[in-house]
C-alpha positions in Angstrom: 186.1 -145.4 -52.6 182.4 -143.6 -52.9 180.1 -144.5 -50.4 176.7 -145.1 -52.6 174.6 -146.3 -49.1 174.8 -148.4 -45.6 173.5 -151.8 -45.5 172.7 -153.9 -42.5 174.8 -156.5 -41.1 173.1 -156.4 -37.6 173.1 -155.8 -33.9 175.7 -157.4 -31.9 174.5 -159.8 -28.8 176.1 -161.4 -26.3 176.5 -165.2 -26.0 178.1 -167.1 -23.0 178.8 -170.2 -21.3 178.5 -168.7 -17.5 174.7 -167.0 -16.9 172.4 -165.1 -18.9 172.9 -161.6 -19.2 169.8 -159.4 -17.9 171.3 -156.5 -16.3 175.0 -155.0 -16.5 176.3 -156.6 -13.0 175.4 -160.1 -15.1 178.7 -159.2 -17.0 180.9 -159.0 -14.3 183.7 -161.7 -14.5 183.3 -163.2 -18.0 186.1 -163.3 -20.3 184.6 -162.3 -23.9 186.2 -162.4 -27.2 186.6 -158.5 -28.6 188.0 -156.2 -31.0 190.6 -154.8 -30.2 189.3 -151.1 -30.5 189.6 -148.2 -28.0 185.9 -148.3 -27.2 185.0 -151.5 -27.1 187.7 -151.9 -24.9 186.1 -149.6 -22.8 182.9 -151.1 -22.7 183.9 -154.4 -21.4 185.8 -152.9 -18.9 183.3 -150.3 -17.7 180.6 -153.3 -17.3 183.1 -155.8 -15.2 184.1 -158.1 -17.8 187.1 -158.8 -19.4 188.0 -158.5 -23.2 190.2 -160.6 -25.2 191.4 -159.9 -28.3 191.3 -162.7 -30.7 190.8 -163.2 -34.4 187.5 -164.6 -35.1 188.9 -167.5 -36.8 190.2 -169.0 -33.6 187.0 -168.0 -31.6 184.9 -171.4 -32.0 187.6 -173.2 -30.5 188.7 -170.9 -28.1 184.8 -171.0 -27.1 184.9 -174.9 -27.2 188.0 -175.1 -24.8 187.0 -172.7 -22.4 189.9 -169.6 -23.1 187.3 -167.7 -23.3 183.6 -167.6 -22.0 181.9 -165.7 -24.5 181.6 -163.5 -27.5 179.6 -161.1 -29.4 178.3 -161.1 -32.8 175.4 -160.1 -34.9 173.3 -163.3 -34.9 174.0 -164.3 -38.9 177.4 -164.3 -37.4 176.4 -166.4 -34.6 175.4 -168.4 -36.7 177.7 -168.9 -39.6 180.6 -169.8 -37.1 178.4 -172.2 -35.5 179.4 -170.3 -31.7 175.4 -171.3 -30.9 176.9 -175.0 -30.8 179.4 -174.3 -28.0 177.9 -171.4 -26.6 174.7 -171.6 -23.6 173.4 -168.3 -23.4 172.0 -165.7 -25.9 171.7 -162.3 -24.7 169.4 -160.4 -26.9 171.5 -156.8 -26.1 171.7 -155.1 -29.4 174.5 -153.1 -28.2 176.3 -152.4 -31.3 175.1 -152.0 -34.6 177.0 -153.1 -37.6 176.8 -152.1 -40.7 178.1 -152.7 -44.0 179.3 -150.2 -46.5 177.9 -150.1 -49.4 181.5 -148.7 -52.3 182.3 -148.4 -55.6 185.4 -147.1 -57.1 185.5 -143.4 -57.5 186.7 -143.9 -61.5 183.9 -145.9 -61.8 181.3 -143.8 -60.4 182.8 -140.6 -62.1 182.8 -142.5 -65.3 178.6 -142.9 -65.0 176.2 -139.9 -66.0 174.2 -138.1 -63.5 171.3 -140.7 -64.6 173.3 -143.6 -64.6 174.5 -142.4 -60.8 170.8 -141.6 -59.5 169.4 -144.8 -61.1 172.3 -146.7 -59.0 171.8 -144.6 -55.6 167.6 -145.5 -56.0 168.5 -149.1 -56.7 171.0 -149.6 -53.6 168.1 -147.1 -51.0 165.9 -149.9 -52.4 168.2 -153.0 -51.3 169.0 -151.3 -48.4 165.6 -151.4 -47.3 164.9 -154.5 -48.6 168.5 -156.4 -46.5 166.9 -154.4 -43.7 163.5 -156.8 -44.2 165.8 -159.8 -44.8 167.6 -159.0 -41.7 164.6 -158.8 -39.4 162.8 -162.2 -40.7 166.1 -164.1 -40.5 166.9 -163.0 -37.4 163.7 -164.7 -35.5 164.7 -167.7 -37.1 167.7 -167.6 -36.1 166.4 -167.1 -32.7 164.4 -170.2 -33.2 167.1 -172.0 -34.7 169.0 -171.2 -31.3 166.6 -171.9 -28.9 165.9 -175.5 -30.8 169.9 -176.6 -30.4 169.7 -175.9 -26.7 170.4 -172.6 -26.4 168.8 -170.0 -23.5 167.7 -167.0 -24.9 166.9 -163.8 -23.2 165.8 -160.1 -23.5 168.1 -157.8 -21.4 167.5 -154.5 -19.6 168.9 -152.5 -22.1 167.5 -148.9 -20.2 170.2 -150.1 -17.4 172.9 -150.7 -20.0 172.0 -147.1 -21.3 172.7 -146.0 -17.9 175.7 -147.6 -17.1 177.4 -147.0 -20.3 176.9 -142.8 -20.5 180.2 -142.2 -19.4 181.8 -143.9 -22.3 179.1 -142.0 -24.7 179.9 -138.9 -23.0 183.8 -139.3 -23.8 183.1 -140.3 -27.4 181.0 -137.6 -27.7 183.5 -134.7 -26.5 186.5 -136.8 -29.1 184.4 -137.2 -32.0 181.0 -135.1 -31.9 177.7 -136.4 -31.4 176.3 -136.8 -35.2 176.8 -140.7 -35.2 175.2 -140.6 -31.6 172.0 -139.0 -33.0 172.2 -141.3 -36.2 172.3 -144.3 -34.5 169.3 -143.1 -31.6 167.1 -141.8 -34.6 167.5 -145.5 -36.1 166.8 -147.1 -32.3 164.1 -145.2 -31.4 
């Protein structure tokens, strides 16, 4: 595959069914529904909570029937599973940011000139910017759309999740370099 550009797929939040989230300690005890990746691991564990692997085709009703207490999604996902309908709290945490990769196959790609490849490069820098627009509307309607079903949504001290999670930067950092680290602070800042 050739990567031609990064698209958006959005932040991840936290939703429960136990308390809003404003501050780390608010994590401590719920059972949330993760990927099952090294860091992320981490993460729940280093803020008190506990993470479940599951695939996210049995999350709704795992949400429903109380096997878990929570999850976390980028809000379109939120959304397009429906967890807003068996879910009380939204947690506006923006803790991870998802993207989506933007490939085409490398025969392809080889088999365009250098015009044909620029013209394609400009075009997807232009929808990227544009999803990025998209992104950022649809997400305060989502928001809306949230808040109108029931749901409580909150803003969380995201300076004191900075703090307590430095120890899990600091050890992917030393593992893997800091590039993505500086990537993903010039895009948050």
């Amino acid at each position: 595959m050739t990567v031609i550009n990064f698209w958006e797929s959005g932040f991840r939040h936290f939703t429960n069914n136990i308390r809003p989230i404003n501050t780390p300690e608010d994590m401590k005890g719920i059972k949330f529904r993760s990927y099952q990746g090294e860091y992320r691991m981490q993460m729940f564990d280093t803020l008190g909570a506990t993470a479940v692997p599951m695939a996210l085709t049995e999350v709704f009703t795992a949400l429903q029937q109380g096997t878990v207490d929570g999850q976390e999604n980028p809000l379109a996902m939120i959304e397009a599973n429906k967890f807003y309908e068996v879910q009380k709290y939204l947690s506006l945490s923006g803790h991870i940011y998802n993207t989506a990769v933007l490939v085409v196959n490398p025969a392809f790609w080889d088999a365009l000139t250098p015009e044909q490849q620029e013209a394609f490069q400009n075009a997807a820098a232009e929808g990227s910017r544009y999803c990025r627009e998209l992104m950022d509307a649809q997400d305060e309607e989502l928001i809306a759309k949230f808040e109108e079903a029931g749901v409580v949504v909150n803003e969380v001290d995201k300076e004191a999740f900075k703090e307590v999670m430095q120890p899990i930067y600091d050890k992917y950092i030393e593992s893997c370099g800091d590039e993505l680290i500086k990537l993903g602070q010039q895009y948050m800042n």
